[in-house]
C-alpha positions in Angstrom: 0.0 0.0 0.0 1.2 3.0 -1.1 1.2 6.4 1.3 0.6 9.6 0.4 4.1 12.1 0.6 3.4 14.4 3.2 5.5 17.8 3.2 8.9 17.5 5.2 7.0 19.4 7.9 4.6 16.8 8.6 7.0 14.0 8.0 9.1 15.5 10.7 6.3 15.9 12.5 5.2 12.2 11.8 8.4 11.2 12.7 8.7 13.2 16.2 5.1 11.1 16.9 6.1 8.0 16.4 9.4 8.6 18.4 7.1 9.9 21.1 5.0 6.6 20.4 7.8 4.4 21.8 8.7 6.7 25.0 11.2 8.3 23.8 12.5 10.8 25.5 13.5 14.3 25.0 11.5 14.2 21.6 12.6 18.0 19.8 11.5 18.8 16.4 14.0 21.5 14.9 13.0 23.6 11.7 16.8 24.0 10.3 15.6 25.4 6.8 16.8 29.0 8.3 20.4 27.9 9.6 22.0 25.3 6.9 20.3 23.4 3.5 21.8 19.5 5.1 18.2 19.2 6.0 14.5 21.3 6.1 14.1 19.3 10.0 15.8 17.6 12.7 14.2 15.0 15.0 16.3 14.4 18.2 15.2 12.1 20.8 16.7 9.6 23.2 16.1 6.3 23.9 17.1 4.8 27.2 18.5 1.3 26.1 19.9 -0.7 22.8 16.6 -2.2 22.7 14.7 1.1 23.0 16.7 2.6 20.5 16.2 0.1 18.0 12.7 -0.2 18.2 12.3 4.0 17.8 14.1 3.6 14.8 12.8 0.9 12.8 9.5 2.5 13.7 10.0 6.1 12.1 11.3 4.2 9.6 8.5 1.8 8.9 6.4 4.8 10.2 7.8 7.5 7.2 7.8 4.4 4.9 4.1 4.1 4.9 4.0 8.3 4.2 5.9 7.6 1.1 9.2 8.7 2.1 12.3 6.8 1.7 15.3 6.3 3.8 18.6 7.5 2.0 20.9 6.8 4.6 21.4 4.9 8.1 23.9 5.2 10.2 25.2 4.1 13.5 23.7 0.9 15.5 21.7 1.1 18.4 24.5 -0.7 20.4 27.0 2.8 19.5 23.9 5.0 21.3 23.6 6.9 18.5 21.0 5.8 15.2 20.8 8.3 12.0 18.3 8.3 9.8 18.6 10.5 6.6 15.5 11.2 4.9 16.2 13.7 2.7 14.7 16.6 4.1 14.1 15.0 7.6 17.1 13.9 9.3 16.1 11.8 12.7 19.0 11.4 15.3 18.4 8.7 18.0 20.6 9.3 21.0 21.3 7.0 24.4 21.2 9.1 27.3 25.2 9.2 27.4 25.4 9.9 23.9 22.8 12.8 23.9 24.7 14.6 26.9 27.9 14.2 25.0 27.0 15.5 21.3 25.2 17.7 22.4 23.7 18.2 18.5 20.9 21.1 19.9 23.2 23.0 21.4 25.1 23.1 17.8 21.9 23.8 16.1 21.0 26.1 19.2 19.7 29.4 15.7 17.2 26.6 14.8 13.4 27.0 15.5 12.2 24.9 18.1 8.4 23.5 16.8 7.9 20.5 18.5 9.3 19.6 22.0 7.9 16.8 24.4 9.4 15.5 27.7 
């Protein structure tokens, strides 16, 4: 079954709810279409396990799939803390806890809009 392509906005958002879905944590939705063109949006949550992690990511992934959108790139293993998935004009980062404190990665993209952030 084909989805239908929703905008990057409301794939990012899609992807945010379906981090959210599994308990991540820390779930931030950045609109970076102001500060670089790597992306339109970042997702950035945290997972509090391998397991955890994995599971977030093969569900945005299986999640944006059914939108239509593909998956260009994955990087990282949930066993590294850190998962990256590279959908064009949504990129999702999935952190451990460690690996979240560490990078750091909204403090880098600190000039970004905040649109989404849930606890």
């Amino acid at each position: 079954m084909e989805g239908v392509l929703l905008d990057p906005a409301q794939l990012a958002r899609a992807a945010a709810d379906a981090a959210s879905d599994k308990k991540a944590s820390d779930v931030l939705l950045l609109d970076i279409r102001e500060v670089t063109t790597v992306a339109d949006y970042f997702v950035i949550c945290s997972g509090n396990n391998p397991r955890q992690i994995q599971t977030i990511a093969d569900t945005i992934d299986e999640e944006l799939g059914k939108q239509g959108a593909a998956l260009l790139h994955r990087e990282g293993t949930a066993e590294t803390g850190w998962i990256l998935l590279d959908f064009g004009d949504v990129i999702v980062h999935i952190f451990g806890p460690k690996e979240r404190e560490y990078y750091r990665i909204e403090r880098l993209w600190s000039e970004a809009k905040t649109v989404v952030y849930l606890q």
